[in-house]
SESE-328369 format. One record per residue (C-alpha): residue number from 1; residue in one letter; x, y, z. Coordinates in nm, 3 decimals. Layout:
<drenbas>
DRENBA; guza; votor; x; y; z
DRENBA; NUM; A; X; Y; Z
...
</drenbas>
This chain:
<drenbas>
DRENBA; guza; votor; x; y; z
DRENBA; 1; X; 0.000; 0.000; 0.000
DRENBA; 2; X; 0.132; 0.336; -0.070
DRENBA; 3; X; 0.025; 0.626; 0.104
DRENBA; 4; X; -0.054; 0.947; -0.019
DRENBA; 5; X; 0.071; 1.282; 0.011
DRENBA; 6; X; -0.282; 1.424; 0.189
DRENBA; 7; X; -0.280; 1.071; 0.402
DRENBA; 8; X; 0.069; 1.179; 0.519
DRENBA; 9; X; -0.042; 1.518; 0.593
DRENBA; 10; X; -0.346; 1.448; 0.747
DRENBA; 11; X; -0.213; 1.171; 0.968
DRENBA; 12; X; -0.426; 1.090; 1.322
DRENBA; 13; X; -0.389; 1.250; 1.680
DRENBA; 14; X; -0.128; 1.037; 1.871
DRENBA; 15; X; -0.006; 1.034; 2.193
DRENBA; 16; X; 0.395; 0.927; 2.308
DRENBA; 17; X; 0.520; 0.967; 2.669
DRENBA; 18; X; 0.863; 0.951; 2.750
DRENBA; 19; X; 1.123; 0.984; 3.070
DRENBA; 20; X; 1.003; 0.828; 3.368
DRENBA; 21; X; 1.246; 0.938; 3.714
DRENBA; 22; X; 1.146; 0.579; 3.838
DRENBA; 23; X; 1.397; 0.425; 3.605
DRENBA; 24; X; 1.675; 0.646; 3.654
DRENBA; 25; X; 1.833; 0.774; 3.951
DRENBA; 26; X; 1.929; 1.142; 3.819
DRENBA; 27; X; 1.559; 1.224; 3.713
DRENBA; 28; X; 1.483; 1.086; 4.060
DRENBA; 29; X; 1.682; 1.362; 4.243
DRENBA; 30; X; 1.578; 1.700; 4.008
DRENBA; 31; X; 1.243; 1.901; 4.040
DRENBA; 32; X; 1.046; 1.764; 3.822
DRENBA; 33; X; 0.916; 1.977; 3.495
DRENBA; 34; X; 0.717; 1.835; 3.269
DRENBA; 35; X; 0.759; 1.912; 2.867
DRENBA; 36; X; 0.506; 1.861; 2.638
DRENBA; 37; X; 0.558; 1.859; 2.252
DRENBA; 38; X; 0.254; 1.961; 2.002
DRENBA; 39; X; 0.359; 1.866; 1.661
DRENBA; 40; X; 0.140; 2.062; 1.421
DRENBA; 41; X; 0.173; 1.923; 1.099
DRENBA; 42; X; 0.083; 2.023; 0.773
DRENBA; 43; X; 0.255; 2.418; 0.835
DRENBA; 44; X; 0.068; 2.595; 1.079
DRENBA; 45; X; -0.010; 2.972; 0.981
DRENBA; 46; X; 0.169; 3.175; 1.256
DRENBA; 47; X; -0.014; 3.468; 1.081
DRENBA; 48; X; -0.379; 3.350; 1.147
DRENBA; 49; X; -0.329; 3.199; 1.487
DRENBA; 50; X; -0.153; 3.506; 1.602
DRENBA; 51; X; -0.231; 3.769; 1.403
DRENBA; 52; X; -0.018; 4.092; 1.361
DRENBA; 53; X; -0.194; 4.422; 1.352
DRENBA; 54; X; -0.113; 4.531; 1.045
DRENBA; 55; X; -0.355; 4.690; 0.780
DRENBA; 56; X; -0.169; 4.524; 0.476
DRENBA; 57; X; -0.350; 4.200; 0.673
DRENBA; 58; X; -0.647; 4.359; 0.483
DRENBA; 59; X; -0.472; 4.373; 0.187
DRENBA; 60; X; -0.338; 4.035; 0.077
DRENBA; 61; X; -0.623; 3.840; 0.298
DRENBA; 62; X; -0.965; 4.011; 0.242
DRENBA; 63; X; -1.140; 3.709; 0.251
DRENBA; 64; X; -0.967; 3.503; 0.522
DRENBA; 65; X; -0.850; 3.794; 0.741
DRENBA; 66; X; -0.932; 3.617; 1.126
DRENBA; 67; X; -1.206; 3.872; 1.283
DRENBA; 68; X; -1.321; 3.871; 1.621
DRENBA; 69; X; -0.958; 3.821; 1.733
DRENBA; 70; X; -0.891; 3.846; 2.146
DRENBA; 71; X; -0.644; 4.089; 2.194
DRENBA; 72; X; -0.277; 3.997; 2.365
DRENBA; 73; X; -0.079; 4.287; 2.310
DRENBA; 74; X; -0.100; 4.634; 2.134
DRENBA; 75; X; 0.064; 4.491; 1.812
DRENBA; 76; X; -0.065; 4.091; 1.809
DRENBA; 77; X; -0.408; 3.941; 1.863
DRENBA; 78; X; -0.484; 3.571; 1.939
DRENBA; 79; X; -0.764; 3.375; 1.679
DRENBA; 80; X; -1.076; 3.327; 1.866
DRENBA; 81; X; -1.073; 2.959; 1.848
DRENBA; 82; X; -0.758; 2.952; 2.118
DRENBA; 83; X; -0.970; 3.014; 2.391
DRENBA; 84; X; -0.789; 2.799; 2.608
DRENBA; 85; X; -0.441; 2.958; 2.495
DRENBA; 86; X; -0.567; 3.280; 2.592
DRENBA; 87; X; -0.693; 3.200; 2.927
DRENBA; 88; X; -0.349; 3.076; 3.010
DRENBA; 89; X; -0.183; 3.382; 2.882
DRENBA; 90; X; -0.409; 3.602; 3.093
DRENBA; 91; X; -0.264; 3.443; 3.363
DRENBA; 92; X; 0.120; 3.474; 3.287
DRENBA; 93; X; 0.135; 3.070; 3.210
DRENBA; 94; X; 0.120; 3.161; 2.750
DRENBA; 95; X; 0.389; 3.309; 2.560
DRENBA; 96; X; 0.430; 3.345; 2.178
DRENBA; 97; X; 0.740; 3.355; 1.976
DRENBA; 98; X; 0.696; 3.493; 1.679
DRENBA; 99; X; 0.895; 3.528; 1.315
DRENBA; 100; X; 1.021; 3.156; 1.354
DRENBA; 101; X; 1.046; 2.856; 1.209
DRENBA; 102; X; 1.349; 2.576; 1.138
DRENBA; 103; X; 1.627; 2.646; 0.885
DRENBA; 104; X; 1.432; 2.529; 0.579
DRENBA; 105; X; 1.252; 2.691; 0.286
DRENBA; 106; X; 1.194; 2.431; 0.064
DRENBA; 107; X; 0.804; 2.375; 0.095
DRENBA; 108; X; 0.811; 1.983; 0.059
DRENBA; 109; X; 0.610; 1.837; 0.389
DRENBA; 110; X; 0.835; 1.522; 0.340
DRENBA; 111; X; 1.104; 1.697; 0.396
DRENBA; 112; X; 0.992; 1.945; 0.636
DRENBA; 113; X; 0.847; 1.708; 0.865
DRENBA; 114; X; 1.158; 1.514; 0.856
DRENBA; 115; X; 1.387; 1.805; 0.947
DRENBA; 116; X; 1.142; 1.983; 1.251
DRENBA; 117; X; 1.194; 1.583; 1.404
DRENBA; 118; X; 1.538; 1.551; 1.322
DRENBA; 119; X; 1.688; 1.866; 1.415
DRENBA; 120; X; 1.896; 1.829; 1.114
DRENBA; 121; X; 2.009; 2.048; 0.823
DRENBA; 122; X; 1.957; 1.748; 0.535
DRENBA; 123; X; 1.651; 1.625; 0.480
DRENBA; 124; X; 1.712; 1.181; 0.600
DRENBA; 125; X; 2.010; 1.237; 0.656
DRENBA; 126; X; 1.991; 1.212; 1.046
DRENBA; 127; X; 1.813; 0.891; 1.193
DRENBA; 128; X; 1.680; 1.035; 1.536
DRENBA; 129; X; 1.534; 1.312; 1.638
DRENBA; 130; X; 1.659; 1.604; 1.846
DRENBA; 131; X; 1.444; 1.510; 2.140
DRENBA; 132; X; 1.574; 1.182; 2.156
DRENBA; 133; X; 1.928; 1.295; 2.146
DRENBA; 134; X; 1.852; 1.570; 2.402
DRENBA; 135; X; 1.695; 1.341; 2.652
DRENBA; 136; X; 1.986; 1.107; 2.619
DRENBA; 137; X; 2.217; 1.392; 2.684
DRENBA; 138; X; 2.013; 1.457; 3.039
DRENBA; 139; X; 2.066; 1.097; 3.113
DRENBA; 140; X; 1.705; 1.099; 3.254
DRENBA; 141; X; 1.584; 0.750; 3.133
DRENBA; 142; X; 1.414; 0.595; 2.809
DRENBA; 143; X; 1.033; 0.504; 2.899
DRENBA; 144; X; 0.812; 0.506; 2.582
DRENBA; 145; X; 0.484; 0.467; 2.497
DRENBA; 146; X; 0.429; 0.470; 2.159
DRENBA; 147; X; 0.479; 0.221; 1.828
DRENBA; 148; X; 0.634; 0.266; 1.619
DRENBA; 149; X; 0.885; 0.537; 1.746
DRENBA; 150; X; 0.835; 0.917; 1.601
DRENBA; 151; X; 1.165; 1.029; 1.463
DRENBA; 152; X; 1.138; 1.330; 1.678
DRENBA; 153; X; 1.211; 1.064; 1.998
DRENBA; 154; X; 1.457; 0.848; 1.863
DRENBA; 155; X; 1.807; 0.859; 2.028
DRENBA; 156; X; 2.109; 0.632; 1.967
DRENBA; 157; X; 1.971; 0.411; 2.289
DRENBA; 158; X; 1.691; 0.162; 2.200
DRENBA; 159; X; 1.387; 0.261; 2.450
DRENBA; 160; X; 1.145; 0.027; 2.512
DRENBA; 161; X; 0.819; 0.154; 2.357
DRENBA; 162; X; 0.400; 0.096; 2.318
DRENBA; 163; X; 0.111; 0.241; 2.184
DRENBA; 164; X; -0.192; 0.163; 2.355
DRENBA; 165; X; -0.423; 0.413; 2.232
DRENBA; 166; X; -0.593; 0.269; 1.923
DRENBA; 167; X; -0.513; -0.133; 1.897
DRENBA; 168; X; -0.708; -0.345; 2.101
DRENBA; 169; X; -0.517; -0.452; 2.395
DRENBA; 170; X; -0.392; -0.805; 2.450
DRENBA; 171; X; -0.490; -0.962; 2.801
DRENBA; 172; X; -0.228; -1.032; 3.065
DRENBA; 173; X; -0.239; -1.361; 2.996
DRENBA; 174; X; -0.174; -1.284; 2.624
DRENBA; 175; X; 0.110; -1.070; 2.714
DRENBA; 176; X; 0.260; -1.349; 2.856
DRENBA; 177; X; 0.195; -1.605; 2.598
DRENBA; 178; X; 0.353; -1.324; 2.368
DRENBA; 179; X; 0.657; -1.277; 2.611
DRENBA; 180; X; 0.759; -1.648; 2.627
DRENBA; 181; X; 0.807; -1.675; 2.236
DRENBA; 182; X; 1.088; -1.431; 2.256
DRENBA; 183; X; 1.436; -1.576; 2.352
DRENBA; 184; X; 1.521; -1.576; 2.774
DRENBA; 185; X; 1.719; -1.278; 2.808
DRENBA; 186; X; 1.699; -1.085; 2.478
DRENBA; 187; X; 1.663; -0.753; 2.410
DRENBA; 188; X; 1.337; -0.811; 2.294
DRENBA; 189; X; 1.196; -1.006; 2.571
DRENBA; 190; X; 1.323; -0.784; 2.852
DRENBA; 191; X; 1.145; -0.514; 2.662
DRENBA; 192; X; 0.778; -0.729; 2.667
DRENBA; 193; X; 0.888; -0.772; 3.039
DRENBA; 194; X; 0.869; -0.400; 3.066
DRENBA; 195; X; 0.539; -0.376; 2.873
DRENBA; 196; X; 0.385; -0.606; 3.125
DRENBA; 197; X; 0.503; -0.434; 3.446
DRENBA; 198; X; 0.351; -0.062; 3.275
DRENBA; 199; X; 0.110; 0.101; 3.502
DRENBA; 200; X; -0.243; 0.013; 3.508
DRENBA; 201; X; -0.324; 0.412; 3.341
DRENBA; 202; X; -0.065; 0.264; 3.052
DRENBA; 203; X; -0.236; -0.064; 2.988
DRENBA; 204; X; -0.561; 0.114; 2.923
DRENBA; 205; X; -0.763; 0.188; 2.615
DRENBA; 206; X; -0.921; 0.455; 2.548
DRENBA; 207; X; -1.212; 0.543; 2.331
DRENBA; 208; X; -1.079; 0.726; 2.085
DRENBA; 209; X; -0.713; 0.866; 1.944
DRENBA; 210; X; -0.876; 1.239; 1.942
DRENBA; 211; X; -0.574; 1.427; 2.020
DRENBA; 212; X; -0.757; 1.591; 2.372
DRENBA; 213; X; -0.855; 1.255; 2.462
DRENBA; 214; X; -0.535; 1.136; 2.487
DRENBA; 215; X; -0.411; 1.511; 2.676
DRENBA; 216; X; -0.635; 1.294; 2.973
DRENBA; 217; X; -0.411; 1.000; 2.967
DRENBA; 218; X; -0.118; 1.272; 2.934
DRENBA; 219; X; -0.185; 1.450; 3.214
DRENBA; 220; X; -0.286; 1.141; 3.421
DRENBA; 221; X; 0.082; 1.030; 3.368
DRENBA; 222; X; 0.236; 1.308; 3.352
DRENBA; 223; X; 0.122; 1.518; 3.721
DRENBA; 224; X; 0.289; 1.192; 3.887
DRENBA; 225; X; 0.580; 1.251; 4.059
DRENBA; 226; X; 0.693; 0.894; 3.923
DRENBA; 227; X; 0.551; 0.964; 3.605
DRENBA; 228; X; 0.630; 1.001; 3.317
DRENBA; 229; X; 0.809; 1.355; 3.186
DRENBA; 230; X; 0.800; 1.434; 2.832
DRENBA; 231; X; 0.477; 1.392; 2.599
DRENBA; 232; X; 0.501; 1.442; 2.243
DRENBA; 233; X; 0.124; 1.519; 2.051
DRENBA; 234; X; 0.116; 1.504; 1.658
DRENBA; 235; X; -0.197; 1.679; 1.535
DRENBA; 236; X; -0.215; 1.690; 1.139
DRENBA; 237; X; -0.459; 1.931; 0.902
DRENBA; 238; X; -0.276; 2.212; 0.897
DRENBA; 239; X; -0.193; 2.243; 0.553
DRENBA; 240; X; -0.454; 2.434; 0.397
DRENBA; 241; X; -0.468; 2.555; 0.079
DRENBA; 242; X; -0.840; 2.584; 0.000
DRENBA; 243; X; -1.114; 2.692; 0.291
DRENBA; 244; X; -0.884; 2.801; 0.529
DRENBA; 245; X; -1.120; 3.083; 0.672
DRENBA; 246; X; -1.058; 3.351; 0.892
DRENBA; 247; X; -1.245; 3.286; 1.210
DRENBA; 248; X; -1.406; 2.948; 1.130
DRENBA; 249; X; -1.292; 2.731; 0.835
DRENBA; 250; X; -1.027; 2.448; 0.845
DRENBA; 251; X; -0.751; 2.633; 0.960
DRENBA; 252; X; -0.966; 2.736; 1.272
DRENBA; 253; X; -1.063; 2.373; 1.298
DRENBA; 254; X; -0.722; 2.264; 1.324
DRENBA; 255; X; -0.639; 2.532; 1.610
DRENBA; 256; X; -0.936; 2.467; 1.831
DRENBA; 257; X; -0.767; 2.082; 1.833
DRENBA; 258; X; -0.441; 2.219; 1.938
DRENBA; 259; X; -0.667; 2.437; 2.186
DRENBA; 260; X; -0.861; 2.097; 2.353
DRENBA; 261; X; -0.532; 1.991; 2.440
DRENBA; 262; X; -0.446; 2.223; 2.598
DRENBA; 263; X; -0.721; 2.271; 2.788
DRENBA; 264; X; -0.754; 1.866; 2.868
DRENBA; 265; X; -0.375; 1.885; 2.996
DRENBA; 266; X; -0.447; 2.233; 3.199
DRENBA; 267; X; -0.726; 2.079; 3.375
DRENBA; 268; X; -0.579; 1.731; 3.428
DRENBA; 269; X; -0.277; 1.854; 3.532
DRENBA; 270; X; -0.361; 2.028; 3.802
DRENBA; 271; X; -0.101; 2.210; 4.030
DRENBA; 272; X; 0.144; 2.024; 3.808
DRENBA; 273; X; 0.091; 2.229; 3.521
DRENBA; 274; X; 0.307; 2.501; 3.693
DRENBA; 275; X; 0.583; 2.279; 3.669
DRENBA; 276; X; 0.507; 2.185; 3.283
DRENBA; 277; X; 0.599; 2.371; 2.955
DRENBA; 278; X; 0.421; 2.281; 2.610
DRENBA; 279; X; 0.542; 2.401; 2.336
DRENBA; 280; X; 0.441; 2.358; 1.951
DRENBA; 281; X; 0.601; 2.278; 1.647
DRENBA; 282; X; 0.560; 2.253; 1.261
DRENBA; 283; X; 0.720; 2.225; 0.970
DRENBA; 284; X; 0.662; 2.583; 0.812
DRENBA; 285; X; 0.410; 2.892; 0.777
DRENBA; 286; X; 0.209; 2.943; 0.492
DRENBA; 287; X; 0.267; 3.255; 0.225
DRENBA; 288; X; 0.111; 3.598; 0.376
DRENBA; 289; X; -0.131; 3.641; 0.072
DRENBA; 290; X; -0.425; 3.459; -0.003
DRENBA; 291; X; -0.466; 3.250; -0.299
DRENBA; 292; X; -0.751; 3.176; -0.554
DRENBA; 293; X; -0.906; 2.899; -0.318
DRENBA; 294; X; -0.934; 3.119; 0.010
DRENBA; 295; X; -0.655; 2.913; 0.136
DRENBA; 296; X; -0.273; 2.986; 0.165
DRENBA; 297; X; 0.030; 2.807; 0.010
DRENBA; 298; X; 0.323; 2.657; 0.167
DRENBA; 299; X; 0.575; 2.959; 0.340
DRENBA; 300; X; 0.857; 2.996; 0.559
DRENBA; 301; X; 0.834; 3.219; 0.921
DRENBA; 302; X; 0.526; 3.093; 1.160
DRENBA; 303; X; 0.492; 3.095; 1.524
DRENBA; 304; X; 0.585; 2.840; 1.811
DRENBA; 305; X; 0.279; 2.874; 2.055
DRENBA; 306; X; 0.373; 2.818; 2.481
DRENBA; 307; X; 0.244; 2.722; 2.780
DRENBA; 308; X; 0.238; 2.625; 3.107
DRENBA; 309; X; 0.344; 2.751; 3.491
DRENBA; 310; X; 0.753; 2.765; 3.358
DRENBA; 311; X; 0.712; 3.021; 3.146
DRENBA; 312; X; 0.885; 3.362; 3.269
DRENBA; 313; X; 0.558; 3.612; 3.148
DRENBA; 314; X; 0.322; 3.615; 2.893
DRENBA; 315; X; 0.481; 3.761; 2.600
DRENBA; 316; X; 0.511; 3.777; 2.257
DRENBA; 317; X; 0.907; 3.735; 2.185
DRENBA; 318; X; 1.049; 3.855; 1.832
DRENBA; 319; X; 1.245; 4.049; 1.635
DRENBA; 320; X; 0.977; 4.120; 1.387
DRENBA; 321; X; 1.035; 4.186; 1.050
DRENBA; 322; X; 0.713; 4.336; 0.891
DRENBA; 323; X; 0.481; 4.282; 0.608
DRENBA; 324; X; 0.618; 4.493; 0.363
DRENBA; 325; X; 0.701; 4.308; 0.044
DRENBA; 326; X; 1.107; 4.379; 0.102
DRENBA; 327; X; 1.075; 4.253; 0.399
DRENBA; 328; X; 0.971; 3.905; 0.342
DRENBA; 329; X; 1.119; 3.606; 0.264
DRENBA; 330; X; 1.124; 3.592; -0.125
DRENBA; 331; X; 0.913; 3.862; -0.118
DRENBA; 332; X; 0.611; 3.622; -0.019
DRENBA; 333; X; 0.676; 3.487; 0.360
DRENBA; 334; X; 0.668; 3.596; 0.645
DRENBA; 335; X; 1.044; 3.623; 0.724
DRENBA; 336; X; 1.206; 3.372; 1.019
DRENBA; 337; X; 1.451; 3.586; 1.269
DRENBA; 338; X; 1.465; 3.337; 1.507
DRENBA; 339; X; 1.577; 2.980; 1.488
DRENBA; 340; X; 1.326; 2.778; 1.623
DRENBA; 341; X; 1.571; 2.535; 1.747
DRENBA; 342; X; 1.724; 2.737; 2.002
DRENBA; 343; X; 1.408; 2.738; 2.147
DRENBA; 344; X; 1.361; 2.375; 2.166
DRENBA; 345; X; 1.726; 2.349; 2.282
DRENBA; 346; X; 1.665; 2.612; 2.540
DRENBA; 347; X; 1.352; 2.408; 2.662
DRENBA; 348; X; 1.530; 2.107; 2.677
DRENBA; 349; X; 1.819; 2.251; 2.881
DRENBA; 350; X; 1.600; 2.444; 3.112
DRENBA; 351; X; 1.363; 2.163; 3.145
DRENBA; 352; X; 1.630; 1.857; 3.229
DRENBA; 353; X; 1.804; 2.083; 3.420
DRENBA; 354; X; 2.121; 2.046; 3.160
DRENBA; 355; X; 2.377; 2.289; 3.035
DRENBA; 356; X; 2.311; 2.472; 2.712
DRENBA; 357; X; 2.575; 2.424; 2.571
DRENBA; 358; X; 2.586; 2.066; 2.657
DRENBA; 359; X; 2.250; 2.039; 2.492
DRENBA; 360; X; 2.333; 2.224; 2.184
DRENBA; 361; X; 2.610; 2.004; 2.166
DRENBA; 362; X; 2.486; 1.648; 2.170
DRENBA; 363; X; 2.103; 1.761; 2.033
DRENBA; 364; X; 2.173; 1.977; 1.759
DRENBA; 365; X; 2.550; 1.924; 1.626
DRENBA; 366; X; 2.702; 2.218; 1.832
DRENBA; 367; X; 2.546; 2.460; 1.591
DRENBA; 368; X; 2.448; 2.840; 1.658
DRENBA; 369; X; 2.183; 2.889; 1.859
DRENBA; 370; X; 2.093; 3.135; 2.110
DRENBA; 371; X; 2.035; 3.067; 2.445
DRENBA; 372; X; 1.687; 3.167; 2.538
DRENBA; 373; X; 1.648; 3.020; 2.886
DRENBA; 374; X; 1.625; 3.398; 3.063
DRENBA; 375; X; 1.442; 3.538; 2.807
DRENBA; 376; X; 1.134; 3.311; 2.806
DRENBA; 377; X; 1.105; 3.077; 3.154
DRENBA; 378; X; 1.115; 3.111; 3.498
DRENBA; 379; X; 1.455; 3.183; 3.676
</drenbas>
């Protein structure tokens, strides 16, 4: 069977949790903070979701300009479907950065997709994924739930790993009928073993693989203090090149998902989302103007969308470029002035409680990024 380009796109809501302190002594002895990772896919529109005050809006989107927008700050407004978002940000636990994306402009989802996991500069050239490599680096354990393993979480160790949100679910005595045809002491067997010995919450199906259904079984996991510490969400639909609308429309759609997640993970959470950061990503924006369909092509700068108790303010951080035509990228994007990897790497470091540099080093090949750790959490 081959799939499709829209299949790919489109993809279903999934669910992986990783790093649990009750396997490894160092995660055992740090503060736990939780980090949650919303993959977007598809190229979410930085510009609709948080929209810039700018008349030439008007201009190149007349007929999917976002109205009724919430206001954030005296230059940006929120889209009225991140309801959840904004309620956060009202209370200092949302932040924005804006003008960003990853270090590639070619437009091809295959690619795209590939690079926002790998943390790479080559499209397949890098077999795991910067989250992988950067949890490795903080030495806080390999628990995860999820099959088969998202690039994104793949390090150069071999973590155990299930997906228990959409298969139906073997019985204990199954599981062990399934254990004893693997060789006594092989890789493979000791990982069953650990499959059998996951908590109850893990073994559990639930009704659905909606994205904010499975923010429930997140944030079940994840407010334990043996639990679980890094989620990873892949929501698809983003990529929208007819019917994108302004306040409703697909694009909306795809935003209000993003929004029940949040929302199911604030709520679940608890206290413990004061001690959690979530943080989006996506492959690329979409072009500033509108095109014949009421939709938007494929485009460079976006935004990366944050929240949780670890953030320093609510804020919208950038170095903003404009909307004027020599000021975008190819005179058609929204221009990226931020690499959206040194946020990721400045999450990772501020979240596992590891050196930047360190971090940089072994999760992104040492290149240049910019600490951001001051700048957007909690001292």
């Amino acid at each position: 069977m081959t799939i499709g380009r829209r299949e790919f796109i489109a993809g279903l809501g999934s669910l992986t949790l990783l790093g649990s302190p009750i396997f490894n002594a160092r995660a055992a002895r740090l503060k736990k903070k939780n980090l949650v990772i919303v993959m977007l896919r598809g190229g979410m529109d930085g510009l609709t979701a948080i929209q810039p005050n700018d008349r030439r809006m008007e201009e190149v989107r007349p007929d999917i300009l976002v109205t009724g927008t919430k206001k954030l700050t005296s230059d940006f407004n929120v889209h009225p479907r991140l309801n959840s978002f904004l309620s956060c940000w009202k209370k200092g636990k949302a932040a924005v950065v804006h003008a960003t994306s990853i270090p590639y402009t070619l437009r091809s989802h295959f690619d795209g997709q590939n690079l926002m996991e790998s943390g790479g500069h080559t499209p397949y050239a890098d077999k795991t994924g910067w989250l992988g490599r950067g949890i490795e680096a903080s030495e806080l354990g390999s628990l995860a739930v999820s099959l088969p393993m998202p690039l994104i979480l793949r390090g150069n160790l071999n973590p155990d790993n299930y997906y228990p949100t959409w298969m139906n679910l073997p019985t204990k005595d199954e599981m062990r009928l399934i254990n004893s045809s693997y060789t006594k002491g092989s890789a493979l067997a000791e990982t069953m073993e650990r499959v059998r010995n996951r908590p109850v919450a893990m073994m559990q199906r639930v009704d659905d693989n909606d994205a904010h259904v499975l923010a429930r079984v997140a944030a079940q996991e994840l407010k334990r203090e043996d639990g679980p510490r890094v989620a990873v969400f892949d929501i698809g639909g983003f990529d929208t090149h007819a019917a994108q609308g302004g306040e409703d429309g697909e694009h909306g759609e795809r935003l209000a998902d993003y929004d029940k997640v949040l929302k199911a993970l604030r709520e679940g959470l608890g206290q413990a989302f004061d001690d959690t950061l979530v943080l989006t990503l996506t492959e690329f924006g979409r072009k500033v103007e509108q095109n014949g369909g009421y939709g938007t092509e494929h485009g460079y700068g976006t935004a990366i969308l944050m929240a949780g108790g670890l953030l320093k303010e609510a804020q919208i951080y950038a170095d903003w470029p404009g909307l004027k035509t020599k000021h975008l990228f190819e005179k058609q994007d929204l221009n990226a002035t931020i690499d959206a990897r040194s946020v990721y790497c400045s999450a990772m470091s501020y979240c596992f409680d590891v050196d930047f540099k360190t971090m940089k080093t072994n999760a992104f090949f040492g290149d240049d990024l910019e600490d951001l750790s001051g700048r957007l959490f909690k001292a």
